[in-house]
N, CA, C and O atoms as CSV, one atom per row, in Angstrom:
chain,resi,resn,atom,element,x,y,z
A,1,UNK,N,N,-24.066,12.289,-11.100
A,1,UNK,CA,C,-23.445,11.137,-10.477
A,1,UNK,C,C,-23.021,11.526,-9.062
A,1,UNK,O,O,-22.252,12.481,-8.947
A,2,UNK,N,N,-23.347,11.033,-8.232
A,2,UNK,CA,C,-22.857,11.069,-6.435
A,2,UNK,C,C,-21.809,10.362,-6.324
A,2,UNK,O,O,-21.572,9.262,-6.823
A,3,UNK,N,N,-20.968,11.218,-5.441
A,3,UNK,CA,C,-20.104,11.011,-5.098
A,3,UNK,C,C,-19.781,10.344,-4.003
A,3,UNK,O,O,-20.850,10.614,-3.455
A,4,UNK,N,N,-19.063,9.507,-2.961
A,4,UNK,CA,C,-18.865,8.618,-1.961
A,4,UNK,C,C,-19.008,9.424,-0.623
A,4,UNK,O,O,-19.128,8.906,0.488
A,5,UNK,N,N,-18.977,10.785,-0.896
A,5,UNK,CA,C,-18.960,11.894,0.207
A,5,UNK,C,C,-20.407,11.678,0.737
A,5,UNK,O,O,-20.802,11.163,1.783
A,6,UNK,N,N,-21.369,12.478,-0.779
A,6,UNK,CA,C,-22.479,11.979,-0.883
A,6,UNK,C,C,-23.122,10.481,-0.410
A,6,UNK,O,O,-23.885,10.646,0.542
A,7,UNK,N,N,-23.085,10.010,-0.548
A,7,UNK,CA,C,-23.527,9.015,-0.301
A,7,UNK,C,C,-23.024,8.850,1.802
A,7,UNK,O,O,-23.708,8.329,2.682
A,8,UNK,N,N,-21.787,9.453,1.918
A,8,UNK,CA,C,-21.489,9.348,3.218
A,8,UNK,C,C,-22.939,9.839,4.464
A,8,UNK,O,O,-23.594,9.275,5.340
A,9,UNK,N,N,-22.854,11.205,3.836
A,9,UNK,CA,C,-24.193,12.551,4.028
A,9,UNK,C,C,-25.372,11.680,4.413
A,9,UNK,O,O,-26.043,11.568,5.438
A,10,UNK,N,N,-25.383,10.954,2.912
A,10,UNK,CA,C,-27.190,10.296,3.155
A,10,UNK,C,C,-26.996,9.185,4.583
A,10,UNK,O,O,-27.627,9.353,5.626
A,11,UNK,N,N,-26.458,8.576,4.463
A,11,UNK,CA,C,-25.796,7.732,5.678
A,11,UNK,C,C,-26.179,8.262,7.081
A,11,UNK,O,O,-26.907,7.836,7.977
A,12,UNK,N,N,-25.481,9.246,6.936
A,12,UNK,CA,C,-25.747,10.029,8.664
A,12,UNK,C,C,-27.075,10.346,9.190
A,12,UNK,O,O,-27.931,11.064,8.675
A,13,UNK,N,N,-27.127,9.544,10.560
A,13,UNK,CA,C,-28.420,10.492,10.851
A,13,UNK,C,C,-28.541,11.740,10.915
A,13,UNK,O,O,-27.508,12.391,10.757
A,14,UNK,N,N,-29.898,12.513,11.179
A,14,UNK,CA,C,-30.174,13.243,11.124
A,14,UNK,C,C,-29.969,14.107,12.660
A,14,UNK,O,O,-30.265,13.366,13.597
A,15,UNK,N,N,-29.597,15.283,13.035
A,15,UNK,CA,C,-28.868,16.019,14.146
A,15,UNK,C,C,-29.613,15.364,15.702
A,15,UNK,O,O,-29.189,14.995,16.797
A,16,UNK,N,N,-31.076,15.502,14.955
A,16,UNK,CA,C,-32.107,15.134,16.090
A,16,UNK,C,C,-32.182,14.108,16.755
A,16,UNK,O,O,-33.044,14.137,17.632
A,17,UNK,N,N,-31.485,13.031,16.649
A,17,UNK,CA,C,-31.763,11.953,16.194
A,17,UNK,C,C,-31.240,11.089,17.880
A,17,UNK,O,O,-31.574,10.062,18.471
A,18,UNK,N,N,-30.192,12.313,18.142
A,18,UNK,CA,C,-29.648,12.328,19.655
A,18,UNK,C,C,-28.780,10.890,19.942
A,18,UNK,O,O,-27.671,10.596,19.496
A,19,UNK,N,N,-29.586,10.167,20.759
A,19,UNK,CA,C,-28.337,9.116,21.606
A,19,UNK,C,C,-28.068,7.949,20.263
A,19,UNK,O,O,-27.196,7.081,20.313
A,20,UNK,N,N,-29.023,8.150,19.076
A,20,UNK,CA,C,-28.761,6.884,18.067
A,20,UNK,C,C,-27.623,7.232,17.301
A,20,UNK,O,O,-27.003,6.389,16.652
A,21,UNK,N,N,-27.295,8.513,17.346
A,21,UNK,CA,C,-26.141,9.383,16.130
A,21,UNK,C,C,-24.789,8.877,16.759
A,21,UNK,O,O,-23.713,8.919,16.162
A,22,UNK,N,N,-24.982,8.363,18.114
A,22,UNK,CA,C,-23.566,8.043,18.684
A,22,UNK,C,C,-23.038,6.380,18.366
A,22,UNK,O,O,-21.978,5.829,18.070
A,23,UNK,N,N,-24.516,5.959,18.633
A,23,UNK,CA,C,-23.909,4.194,18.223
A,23,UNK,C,C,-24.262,3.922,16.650
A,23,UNK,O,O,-24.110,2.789,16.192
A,24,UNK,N,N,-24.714,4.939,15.882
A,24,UNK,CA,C,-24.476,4.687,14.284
A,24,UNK,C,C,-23.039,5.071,14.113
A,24,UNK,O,O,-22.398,4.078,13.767
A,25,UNK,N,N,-22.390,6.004,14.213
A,25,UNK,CA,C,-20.858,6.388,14.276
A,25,UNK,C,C,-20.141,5.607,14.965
A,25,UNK,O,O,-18.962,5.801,14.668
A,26,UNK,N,N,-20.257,4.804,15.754
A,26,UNK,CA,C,-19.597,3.670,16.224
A,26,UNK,C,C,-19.458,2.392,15.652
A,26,UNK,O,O,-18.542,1.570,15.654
A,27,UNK,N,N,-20.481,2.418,15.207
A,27,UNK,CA,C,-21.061,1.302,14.548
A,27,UNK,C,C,-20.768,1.027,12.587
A,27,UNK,O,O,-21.105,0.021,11.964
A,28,UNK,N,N,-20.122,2.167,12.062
A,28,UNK,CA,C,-19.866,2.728,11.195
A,28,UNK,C,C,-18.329,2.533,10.921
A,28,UNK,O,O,-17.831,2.280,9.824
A,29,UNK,N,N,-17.448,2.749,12.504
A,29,UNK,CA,C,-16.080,2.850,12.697
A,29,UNK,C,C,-15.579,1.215,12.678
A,29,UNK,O,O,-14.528,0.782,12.206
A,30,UNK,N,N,-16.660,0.460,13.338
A,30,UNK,CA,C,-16.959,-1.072,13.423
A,30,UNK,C,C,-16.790,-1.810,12.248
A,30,UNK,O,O,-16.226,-2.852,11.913
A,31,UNK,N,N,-17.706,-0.610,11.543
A,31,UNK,CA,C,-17.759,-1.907,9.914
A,31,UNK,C,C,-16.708,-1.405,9.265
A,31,UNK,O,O,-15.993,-2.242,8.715
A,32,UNK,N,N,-16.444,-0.424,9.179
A,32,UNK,CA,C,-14.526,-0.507,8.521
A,32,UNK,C,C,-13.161,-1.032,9.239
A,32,UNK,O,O,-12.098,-1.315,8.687
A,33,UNK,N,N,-13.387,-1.067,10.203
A,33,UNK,CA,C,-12.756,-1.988,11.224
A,33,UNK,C,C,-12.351,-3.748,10.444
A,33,UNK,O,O,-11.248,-4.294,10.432
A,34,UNK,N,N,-13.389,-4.170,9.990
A,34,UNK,CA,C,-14.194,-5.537,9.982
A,34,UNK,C,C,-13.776,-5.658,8.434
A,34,UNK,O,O,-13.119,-6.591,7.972
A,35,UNK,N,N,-14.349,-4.371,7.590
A,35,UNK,CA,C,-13.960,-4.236,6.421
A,35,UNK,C,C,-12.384,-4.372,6.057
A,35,UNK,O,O,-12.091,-4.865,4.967
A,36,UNK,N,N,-11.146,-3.856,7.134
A,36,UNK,CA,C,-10.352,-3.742,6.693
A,36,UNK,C,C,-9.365,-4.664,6.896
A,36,UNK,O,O,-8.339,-4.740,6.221
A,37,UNK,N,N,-9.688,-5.429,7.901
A,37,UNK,CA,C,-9.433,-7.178,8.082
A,37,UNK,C,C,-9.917,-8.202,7.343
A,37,UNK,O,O,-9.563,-9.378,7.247
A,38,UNK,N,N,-10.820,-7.547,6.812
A,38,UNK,CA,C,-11.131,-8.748,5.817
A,38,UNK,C,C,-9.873,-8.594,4.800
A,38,UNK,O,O,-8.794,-9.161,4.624
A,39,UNK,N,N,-10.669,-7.416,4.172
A,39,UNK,CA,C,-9.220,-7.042,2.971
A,39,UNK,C,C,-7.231,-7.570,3.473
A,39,UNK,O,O,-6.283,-7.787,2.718
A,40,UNK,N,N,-7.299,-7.601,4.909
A,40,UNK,CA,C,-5.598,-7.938,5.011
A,40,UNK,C,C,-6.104,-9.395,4.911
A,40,UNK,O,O,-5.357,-10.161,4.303
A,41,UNK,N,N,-7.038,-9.805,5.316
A,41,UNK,CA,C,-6.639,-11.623,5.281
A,41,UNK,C,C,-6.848,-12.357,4.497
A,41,UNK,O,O,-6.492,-13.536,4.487
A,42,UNK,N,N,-7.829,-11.448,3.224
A,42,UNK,CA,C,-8.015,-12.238,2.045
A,42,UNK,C,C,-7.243,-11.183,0.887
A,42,UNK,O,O,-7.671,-10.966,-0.247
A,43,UNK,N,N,-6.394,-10.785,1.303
A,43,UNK,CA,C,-6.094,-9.963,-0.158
A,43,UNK,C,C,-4.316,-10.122,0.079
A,43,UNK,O,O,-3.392,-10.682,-0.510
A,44,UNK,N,N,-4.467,-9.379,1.147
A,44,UNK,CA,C,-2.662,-8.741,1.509
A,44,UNK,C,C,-1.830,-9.856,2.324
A,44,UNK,O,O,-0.600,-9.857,2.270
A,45,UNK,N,N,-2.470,-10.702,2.999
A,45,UNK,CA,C,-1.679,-11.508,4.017
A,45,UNK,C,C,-1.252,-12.732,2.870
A,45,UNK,O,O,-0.074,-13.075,2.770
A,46,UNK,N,N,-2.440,-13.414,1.931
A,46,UNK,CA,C,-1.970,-14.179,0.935
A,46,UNK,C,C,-0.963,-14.024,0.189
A,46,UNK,O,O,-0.252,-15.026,0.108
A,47,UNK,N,N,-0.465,-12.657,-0.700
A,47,UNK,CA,C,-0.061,-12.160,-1.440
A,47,UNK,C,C,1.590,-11.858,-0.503
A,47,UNK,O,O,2.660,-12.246,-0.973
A,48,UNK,N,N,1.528,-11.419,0.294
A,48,UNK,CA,C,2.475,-11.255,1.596
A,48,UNK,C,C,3.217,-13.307,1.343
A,48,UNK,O,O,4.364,-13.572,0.983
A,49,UNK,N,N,2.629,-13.863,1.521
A,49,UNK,CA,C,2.888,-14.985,1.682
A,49,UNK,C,C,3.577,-16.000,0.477
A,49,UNK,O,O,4.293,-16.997,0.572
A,50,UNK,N,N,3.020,-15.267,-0.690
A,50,UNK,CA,C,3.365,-16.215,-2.404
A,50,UNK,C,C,4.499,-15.145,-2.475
A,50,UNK,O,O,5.395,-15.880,-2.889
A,51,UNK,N,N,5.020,-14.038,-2.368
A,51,UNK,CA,C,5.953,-13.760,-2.369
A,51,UNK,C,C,7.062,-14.300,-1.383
A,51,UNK,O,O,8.216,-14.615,-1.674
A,52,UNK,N,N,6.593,-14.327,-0.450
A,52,UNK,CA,C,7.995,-14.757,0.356
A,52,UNK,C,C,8.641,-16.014,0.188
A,52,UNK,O,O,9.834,-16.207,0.425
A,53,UNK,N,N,7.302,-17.429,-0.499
A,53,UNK,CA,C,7.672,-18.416,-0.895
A,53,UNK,C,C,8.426,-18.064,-2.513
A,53,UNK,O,O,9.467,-18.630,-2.847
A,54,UNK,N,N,7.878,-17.283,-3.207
A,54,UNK,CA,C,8.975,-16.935,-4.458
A,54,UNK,C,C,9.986,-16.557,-4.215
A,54,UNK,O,O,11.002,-17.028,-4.726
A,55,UNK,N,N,9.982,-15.403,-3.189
A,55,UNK,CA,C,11.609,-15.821,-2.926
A,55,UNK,C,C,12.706,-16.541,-2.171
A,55,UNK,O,O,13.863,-16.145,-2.025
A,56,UNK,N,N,12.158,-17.676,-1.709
A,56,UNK,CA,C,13.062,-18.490,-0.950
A,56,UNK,C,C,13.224,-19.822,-2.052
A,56,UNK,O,O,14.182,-20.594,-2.095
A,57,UNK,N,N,12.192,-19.843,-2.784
A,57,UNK,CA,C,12.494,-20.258,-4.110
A,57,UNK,C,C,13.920,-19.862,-5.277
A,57,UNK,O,O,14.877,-20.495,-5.722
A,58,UNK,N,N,13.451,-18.643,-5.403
A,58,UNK,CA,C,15.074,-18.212,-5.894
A,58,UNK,C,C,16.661,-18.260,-5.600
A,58,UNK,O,O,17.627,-18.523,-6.315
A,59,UNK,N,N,16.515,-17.880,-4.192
A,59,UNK,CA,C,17.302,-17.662,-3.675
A,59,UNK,C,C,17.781,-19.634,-3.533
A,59,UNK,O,O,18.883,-19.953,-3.979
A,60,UNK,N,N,17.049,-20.526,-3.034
A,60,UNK,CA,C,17.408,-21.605,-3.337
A,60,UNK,C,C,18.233,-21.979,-4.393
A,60,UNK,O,O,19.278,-22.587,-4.165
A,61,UNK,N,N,17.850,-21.657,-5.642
A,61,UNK,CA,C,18.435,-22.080,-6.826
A,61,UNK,C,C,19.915,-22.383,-6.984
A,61,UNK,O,O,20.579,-21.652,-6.249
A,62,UNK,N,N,20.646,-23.223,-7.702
A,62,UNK,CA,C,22.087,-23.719,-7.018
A,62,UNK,C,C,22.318,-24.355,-8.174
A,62,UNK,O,O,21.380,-24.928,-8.728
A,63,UNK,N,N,23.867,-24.365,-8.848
A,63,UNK,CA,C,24.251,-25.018,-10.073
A,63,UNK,C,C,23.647,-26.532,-10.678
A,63,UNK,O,O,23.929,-27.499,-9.971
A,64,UNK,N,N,22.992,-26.756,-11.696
A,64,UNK,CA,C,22.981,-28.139,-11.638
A,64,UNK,C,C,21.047,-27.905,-11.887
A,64,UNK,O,O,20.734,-28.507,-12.915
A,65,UNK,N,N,20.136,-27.404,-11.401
A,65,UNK,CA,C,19.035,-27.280,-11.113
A,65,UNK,C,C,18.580,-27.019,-12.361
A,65,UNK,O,O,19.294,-26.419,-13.165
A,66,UNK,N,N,17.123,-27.510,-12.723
A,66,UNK,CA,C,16.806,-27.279,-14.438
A,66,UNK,C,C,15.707,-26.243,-14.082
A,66,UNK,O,O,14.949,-26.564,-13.167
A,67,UNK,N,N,15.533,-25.126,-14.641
A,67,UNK,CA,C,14.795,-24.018,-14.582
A,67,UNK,C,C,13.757,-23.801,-15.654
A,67,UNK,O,O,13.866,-24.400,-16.724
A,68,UNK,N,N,12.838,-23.043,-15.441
A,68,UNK,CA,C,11.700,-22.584,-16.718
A,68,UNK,C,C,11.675,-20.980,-16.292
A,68,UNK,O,O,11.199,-20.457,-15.284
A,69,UNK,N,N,12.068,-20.641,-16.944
A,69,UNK,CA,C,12.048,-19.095,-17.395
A,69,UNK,C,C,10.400,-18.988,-17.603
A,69,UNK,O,O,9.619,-19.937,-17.669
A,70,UNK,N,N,10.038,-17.329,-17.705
A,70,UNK,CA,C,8.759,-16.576,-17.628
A,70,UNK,C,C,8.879,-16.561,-19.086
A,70,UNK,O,O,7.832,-16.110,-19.550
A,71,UNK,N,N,9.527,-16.797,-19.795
A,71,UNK,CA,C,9.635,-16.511,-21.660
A,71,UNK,C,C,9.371,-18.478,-22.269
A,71,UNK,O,O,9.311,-19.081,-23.340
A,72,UNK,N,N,9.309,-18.722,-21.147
A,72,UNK,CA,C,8.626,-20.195,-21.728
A,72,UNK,C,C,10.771,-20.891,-21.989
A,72,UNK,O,O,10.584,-22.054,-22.350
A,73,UNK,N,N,11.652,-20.772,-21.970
A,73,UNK,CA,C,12.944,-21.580,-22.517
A,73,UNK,C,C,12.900,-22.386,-21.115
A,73,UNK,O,O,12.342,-21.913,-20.124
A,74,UNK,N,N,13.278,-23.130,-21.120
A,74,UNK,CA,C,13.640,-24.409,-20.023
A,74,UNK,C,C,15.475,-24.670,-20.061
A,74,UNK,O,O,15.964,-24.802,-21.183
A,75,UNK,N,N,16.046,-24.709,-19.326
A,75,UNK,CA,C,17.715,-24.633,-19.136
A,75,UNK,C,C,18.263,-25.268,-17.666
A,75,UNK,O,O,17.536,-25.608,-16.732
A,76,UNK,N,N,19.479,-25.325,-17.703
A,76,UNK,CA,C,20.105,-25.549,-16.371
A,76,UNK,C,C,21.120,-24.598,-16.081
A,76,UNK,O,O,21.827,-23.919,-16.825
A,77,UNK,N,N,21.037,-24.703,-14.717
A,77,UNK,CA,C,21.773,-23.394,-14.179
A,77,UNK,C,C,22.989,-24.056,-14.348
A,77,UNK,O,O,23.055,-25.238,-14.009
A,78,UNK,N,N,24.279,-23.307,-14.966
A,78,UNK,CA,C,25.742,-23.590,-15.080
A,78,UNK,C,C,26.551,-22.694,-14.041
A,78,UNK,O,O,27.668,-23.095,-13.716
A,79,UNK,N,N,25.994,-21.336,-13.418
A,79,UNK,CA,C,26.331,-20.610,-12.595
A,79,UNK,C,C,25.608,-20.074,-11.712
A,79,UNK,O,O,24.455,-19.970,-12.132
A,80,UNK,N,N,25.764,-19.586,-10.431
A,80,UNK,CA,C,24.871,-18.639,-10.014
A,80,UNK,C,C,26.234,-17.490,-9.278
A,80,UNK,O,O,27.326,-17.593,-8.720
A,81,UNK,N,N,25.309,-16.468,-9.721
A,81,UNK,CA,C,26.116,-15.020,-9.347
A,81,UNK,C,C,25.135,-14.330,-8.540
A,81,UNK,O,O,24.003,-14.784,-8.375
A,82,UNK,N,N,25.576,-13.144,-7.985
A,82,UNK,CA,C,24.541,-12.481,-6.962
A,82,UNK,C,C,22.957,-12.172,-7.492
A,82,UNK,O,O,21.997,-12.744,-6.976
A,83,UNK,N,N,22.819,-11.198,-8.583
A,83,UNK,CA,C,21.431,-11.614,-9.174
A,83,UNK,C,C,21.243,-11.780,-9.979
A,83,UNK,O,O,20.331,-11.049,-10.367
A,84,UNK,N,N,21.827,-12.882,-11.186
A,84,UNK,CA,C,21.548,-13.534,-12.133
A,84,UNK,C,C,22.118,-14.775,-12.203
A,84,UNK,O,O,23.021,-15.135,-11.447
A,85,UNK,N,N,21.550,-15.582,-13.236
A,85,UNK,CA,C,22.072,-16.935,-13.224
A,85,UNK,C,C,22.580,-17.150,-14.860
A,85,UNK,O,O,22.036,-16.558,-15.792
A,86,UNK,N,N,23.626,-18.023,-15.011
A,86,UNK,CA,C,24.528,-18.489,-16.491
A,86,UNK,C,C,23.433,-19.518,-16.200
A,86,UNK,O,O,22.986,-19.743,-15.075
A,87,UNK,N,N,22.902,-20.343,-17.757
A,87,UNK,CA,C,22.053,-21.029,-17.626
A,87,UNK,C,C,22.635,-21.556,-19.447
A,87,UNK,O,O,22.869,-20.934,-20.483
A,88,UNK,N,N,22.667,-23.043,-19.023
A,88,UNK,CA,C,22.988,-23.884,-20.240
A,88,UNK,C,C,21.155,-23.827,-20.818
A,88,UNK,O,O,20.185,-24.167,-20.140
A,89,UNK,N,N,21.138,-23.254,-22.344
A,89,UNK,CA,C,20.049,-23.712,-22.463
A,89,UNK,C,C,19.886,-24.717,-23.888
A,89,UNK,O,O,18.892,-25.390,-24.165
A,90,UNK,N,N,21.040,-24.616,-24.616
A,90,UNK,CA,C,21.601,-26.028,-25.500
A,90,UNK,C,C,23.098,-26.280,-25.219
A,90,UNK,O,O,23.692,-25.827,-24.240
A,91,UNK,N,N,23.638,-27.043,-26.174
A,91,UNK,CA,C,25.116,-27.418,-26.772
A,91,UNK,C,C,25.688,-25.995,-27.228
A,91,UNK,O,O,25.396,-25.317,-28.213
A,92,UNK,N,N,26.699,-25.738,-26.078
A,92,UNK,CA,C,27.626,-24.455,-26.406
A,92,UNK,C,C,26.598,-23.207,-26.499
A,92,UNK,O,O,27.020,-22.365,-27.292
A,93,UNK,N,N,25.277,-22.837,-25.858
A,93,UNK,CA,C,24.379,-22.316,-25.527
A,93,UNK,C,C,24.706,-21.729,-24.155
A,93,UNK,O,O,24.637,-22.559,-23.249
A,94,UNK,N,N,24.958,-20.813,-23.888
A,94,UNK,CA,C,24.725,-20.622,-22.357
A,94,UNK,C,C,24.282,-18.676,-22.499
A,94,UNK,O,O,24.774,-18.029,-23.423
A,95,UNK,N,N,23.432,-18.068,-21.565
A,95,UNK,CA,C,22.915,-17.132,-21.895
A,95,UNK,C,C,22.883,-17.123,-20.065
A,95,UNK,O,O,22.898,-18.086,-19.299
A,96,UNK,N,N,22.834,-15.601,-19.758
A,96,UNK,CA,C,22.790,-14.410,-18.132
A,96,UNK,C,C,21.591,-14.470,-17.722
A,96,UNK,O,O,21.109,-15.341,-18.446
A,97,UNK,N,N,21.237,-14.315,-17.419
A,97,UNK,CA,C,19.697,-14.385,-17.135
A,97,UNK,C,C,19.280,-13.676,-15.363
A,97,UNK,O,O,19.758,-14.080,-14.303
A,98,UNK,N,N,18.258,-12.535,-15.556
A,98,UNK,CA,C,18.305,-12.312,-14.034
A,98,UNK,C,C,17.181,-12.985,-12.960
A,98,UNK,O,O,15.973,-12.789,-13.089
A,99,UNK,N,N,17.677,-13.682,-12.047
A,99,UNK,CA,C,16.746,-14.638,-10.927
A,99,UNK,C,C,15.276,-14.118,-11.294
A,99,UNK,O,O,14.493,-14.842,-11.909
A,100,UNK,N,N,14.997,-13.016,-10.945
A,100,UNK,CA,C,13.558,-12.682,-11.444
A,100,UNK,C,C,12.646,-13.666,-12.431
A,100,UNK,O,O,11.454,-13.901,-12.234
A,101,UNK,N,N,13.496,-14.232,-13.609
A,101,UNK,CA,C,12.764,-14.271,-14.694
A,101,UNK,C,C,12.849,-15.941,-14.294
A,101,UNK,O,O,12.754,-16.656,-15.292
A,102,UNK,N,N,12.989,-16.569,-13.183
A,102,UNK,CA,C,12.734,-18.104,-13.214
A,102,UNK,C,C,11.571,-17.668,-12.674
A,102,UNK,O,O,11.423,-16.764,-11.852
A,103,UNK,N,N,10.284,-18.758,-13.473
A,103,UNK,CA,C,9.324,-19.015,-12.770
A,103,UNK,C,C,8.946,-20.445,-12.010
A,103,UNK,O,O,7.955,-20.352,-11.286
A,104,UNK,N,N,9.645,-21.895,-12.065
A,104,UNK,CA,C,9.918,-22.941,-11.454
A,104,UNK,C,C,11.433,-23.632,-11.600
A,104,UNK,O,O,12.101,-23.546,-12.630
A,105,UNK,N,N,11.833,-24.290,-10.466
A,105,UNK,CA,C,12.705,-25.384,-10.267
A,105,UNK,C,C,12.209,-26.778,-10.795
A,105,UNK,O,O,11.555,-27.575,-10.123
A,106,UNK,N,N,12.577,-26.943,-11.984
A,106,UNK,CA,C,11.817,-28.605,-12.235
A,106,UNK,C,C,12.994,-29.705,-11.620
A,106,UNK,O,O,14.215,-29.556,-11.595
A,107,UNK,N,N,12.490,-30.408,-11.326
A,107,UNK,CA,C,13.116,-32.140,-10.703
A,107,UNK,C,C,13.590,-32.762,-12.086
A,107,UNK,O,O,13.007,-32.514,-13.141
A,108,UNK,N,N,14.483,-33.430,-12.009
A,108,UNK,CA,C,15.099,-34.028,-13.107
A,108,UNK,C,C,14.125,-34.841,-14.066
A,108,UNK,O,O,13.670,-35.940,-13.747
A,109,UNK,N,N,13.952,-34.444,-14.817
A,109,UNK,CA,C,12.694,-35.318,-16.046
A,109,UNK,C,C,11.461,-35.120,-15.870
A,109,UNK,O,O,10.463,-35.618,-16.390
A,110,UNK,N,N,11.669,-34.065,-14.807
A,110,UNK,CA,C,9.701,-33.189,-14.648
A,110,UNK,C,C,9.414,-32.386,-15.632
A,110,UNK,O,O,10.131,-31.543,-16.172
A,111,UNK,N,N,7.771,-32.836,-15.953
A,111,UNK,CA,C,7.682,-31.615,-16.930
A,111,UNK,C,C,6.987,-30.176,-16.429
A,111,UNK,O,O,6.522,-30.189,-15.289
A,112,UNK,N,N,6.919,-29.364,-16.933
A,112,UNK,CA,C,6.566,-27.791,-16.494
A,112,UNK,C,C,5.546,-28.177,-15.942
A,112,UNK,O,O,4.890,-29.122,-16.381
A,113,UNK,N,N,5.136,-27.307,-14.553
A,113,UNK,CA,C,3.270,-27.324,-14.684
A,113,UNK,C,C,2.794,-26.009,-15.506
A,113,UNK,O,O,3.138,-24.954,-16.037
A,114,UNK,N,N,1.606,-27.003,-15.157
A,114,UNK,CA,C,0.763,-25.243,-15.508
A,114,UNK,C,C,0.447,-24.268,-14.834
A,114,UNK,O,O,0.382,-24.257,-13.605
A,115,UNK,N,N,0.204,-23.285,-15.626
A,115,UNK,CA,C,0.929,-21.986,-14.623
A,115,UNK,C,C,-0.421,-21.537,-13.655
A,115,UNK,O,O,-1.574,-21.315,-14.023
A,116,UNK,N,N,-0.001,-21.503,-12.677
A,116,UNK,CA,C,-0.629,-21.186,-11.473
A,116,UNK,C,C,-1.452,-19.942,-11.410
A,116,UNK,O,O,-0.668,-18.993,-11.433
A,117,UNK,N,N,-2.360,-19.638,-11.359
A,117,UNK,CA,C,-3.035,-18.093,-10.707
A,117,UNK,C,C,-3.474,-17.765,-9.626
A,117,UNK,O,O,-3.880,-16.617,-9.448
């Protein structure tokens, strides 16, 4: 099995090869260049972005607001403390819960969506 080194080796011209060995190595530095912008704008800049909206999401959250937990329970926030929330989730029910584990803010009589990927 070859290794990526290998495969680097076969890649290269050959010594002789003179003024082409300079714009293949340029040209080489180019496509990882190209390669590695792709990867930030379709991988890291998105991902950069659904986080920062998750957390201005959280941090939103405010007494009164009906929540869906990542464990599937649906509740309303009765408190909020620095990083967790008291959350009514029946009659004389109330349970701690840490911000992390909301996965939506529902609107009064909204039902859950479905979960996003």
């Amino acid at each position: 099995m070859m290794n990526w080194f290998g495969i680097l080796a076969m890649a290269q011209p050959q010594q002789g090869a003179g003024a082409d060995a300079g714009q293949s190595g340029a040209f080489m530095f180019i496509w990882l260049g190209l390669m590695v912008a792709l990867f930030y704008f379709m991988l890291i800049r998105p991902q950069k972005r659904r986080e920062k909206e998750r957390q201005e999401l959280l941090s939103a959250v405010k007494t009164g607001d009906r929540v869906l937990f990542a464990g599937g329970f649906l509740g309303v926030v009765a408190n909020v403390k620095d990083k967790t929330l008291v959350v009514k989730i029946a009659d004389n029910v109330k349970v701690e819960i840490v911000r992390a584990a909301v996965s939506q803010v529902l609107d009064k009589g909204a039902a859950p969506e479905a979960d996003k990927a």
